[in-house]
C-alpha positions as CSV (number, residue, x, y, z in Angstrom):
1,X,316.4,34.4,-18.4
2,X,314.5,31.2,-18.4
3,X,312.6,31.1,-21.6
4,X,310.7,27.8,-21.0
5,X,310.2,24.8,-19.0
6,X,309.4,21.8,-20.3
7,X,309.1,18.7,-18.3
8,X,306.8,16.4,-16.2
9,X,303.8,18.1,-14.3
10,X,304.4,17.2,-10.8
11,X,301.8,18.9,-8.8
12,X,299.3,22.0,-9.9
13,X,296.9,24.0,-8.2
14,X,294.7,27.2,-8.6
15,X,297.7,29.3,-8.9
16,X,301.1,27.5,-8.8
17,X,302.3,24.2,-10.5
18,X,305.2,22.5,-10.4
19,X,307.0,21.4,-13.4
20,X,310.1,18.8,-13.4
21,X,313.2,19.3,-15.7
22,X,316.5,17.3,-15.4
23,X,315.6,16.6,-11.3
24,X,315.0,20.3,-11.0
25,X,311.3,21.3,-9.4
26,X,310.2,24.6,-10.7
27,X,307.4,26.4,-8.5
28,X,305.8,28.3,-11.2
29,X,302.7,30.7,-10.8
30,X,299.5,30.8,-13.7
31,X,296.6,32.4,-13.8
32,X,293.6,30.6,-13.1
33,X,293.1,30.4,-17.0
34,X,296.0,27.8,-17.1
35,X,294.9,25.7,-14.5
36,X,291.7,25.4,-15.8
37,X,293.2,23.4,-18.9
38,X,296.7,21.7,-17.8
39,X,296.5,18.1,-17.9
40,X,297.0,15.6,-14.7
41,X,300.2,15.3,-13.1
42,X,302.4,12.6,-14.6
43,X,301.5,14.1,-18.2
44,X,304.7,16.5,-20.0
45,X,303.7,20.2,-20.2
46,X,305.6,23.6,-22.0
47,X,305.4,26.4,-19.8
48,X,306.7,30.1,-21.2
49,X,307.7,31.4,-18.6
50,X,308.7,35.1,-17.2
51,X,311.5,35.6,-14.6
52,X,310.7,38.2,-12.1
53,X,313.4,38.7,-9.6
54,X,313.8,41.8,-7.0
55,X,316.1,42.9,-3.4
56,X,313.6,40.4,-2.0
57,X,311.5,38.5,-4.2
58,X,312.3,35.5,-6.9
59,X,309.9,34.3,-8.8
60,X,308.4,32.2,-12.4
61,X,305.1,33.0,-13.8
62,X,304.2,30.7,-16.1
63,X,301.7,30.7,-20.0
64,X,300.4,28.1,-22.1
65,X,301.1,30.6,-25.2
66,X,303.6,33.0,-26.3
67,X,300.7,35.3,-26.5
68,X,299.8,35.4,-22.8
69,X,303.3,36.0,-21.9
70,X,303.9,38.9,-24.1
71,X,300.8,40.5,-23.2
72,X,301.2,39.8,-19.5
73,X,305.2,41.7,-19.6
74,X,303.3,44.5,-21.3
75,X,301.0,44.4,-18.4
76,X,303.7,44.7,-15.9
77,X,304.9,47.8,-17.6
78,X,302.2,49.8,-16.4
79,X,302.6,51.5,-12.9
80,X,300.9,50.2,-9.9
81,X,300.8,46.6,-12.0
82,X,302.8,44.0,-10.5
83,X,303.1,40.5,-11.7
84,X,300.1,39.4,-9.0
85,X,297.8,42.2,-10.4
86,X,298.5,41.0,-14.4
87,X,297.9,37.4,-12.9
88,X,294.8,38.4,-12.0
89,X,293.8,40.7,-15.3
90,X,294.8,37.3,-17.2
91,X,292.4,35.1,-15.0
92,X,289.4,37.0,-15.5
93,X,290.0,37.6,-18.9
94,X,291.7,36.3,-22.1
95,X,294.6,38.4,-23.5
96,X,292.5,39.1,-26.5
97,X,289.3,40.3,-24.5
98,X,292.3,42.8,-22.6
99,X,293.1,43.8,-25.9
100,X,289.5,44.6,-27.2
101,X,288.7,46.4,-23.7
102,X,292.1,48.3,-23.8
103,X,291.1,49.5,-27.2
104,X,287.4,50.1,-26.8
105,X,288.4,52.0,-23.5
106,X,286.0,49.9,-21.6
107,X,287.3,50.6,-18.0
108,X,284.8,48.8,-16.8
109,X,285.6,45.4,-17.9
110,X,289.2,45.4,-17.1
111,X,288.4,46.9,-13.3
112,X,286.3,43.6,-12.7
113,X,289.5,41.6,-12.4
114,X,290.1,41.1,-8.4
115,X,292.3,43.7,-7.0
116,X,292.2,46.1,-10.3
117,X,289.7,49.3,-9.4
118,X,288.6,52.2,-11.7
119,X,292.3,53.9,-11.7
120,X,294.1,51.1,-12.5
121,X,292.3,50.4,-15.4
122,X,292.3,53.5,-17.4
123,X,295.5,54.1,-16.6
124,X,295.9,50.9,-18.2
125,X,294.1,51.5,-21.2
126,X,296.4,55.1,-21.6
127,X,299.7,53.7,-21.4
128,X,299.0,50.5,-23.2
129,X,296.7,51.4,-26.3
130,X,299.4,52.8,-28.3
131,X,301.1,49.5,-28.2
132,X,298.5,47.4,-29.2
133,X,296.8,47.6,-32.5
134,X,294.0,45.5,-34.4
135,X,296.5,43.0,-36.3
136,X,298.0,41.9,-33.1
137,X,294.0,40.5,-32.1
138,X,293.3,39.2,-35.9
139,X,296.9,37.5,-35.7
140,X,296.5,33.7,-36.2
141,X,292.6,33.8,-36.1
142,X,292.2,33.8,-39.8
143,X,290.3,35.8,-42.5
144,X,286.4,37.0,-41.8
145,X,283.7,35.1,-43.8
146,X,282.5,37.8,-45.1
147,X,284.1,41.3,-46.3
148,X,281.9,44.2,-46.9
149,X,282.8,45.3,-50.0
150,X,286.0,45.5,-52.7
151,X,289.4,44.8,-50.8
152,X,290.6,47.6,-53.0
153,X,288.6,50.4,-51.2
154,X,290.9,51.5,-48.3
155,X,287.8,51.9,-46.4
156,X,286.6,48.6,-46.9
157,X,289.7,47.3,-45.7
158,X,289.1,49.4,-42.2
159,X,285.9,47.9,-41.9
160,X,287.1,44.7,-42.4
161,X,289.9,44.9,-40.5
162,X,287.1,45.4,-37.4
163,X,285.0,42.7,-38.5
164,X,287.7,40.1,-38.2
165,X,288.7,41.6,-34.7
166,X,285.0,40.9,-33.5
167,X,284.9,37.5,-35.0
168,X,288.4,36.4,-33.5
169,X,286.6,37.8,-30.1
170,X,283.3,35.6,-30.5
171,X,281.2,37.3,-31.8
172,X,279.3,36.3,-34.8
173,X,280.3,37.2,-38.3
174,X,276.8,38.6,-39.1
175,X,276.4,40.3,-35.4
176,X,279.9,42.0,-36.6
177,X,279.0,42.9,-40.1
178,X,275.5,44.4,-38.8
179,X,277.2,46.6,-36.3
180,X,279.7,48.0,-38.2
181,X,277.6,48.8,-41.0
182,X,275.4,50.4,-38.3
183,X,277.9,52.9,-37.4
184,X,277.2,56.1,-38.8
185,X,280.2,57.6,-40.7
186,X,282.3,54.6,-40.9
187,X,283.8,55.4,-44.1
188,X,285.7,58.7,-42.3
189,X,287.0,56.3,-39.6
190,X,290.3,54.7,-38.7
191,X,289.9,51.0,-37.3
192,X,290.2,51.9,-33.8
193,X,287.7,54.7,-33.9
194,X,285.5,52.4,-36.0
195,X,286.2,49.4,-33.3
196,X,284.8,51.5,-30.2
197,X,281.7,52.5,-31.6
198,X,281.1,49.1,-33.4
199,X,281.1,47.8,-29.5
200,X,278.3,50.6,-28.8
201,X,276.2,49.3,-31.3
202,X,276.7,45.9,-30.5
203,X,275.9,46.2,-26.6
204,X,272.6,47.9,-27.6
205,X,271.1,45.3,-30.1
């Protein structure tokens, strides 16, 4: 299991780069997502990287983050989704807008990645949203700048918990503060109840 490569960025395109290591070329496939931000060739890059090997198939697929890689094995966990279909989930959208869809249940979203219809997504979203959870999104993002009320209340800390989700997704602290308190029996939910119909509120203001 190749854990990383990190070497000299030889040549990258839309979907495949190839990094140098100790006179070694390795062909490596991204999502579109990495392309978009690698430096120039010449430059030293840190790939994570994800072996996938079958009867008749080799083959590296490569992440800028820890993140991305972990989210993209979970990915290929689900039936009908090979390492070309989470390639694609990844280019069209950022592991933490897969999360926040996978947990709001928006089919929708996640079907608009190429080669991903209706099916695919929800089953998806069933065999993936009991593996995800809202500290894995609020991980590394930081504390919201504003709280609704006493940490001490456990309900407080639900809403809160949401709040920071949004915000780590881009939306703005006051946006998520005004939809959560919109939601009507907030105090009776857990946070991923609390998350989906936060989203409601928020795509109708």
């Amino acid at each position: 299991m190749i854990a990383f490569i990190q070497g000299e960025l030889c040549d990258a395109g839309q979907d495949t780069i190839v990094v140098a290591c100790h006179g070694i070329g390795y062909e490596i496939q991204i999502p579109v997502s990495v392309a978009q931000v690698l430096p120039d060739p010449g430059n030293v890059v840190k790939i994570y990287t994800y072996t996938y090997v079958r009867e008749d198939a080799l083959g590296l697929f490569g992440f800028l983050t820890k993140d991305d890689l972990k989210i993209f094995k979970l990915l290929i966990t689900v039936n009908g989704v090979g390492p070309k279909a989470a390639l694609a989930i990844l280019s069209a959208m950022t592991a933490d807008e897969l999360r926040f869809a996978i947990l709001a249940e928006d089919a929708k979203a996640i079907a608009k990645a190429p080669g991903i219809g209706p099916k695919t997504a929800k089953r998806m979203i069933i065999e993936l949203k009991d593996k995800l959870n809202l500290e894995s999104m609020i991980e590394g993002h930081g504390d919201a700048e504003m709280s609704l009320s006493d940490p001490g209340d456990a309900a407080a800390n639900v809403r809160d918990e949401v709040i920071m989700a949004l915000t780590a997704l881009g939306y703005g602290n006051t946006e998520a503060v005004r939809a959560v308190r919109a939601v009507s029996g907030a105090d009776e939910m857990d946070s991923e109840t609390l998350l989906k119909q936060a989203l409601k509120k928020i795509m109708i203001f």
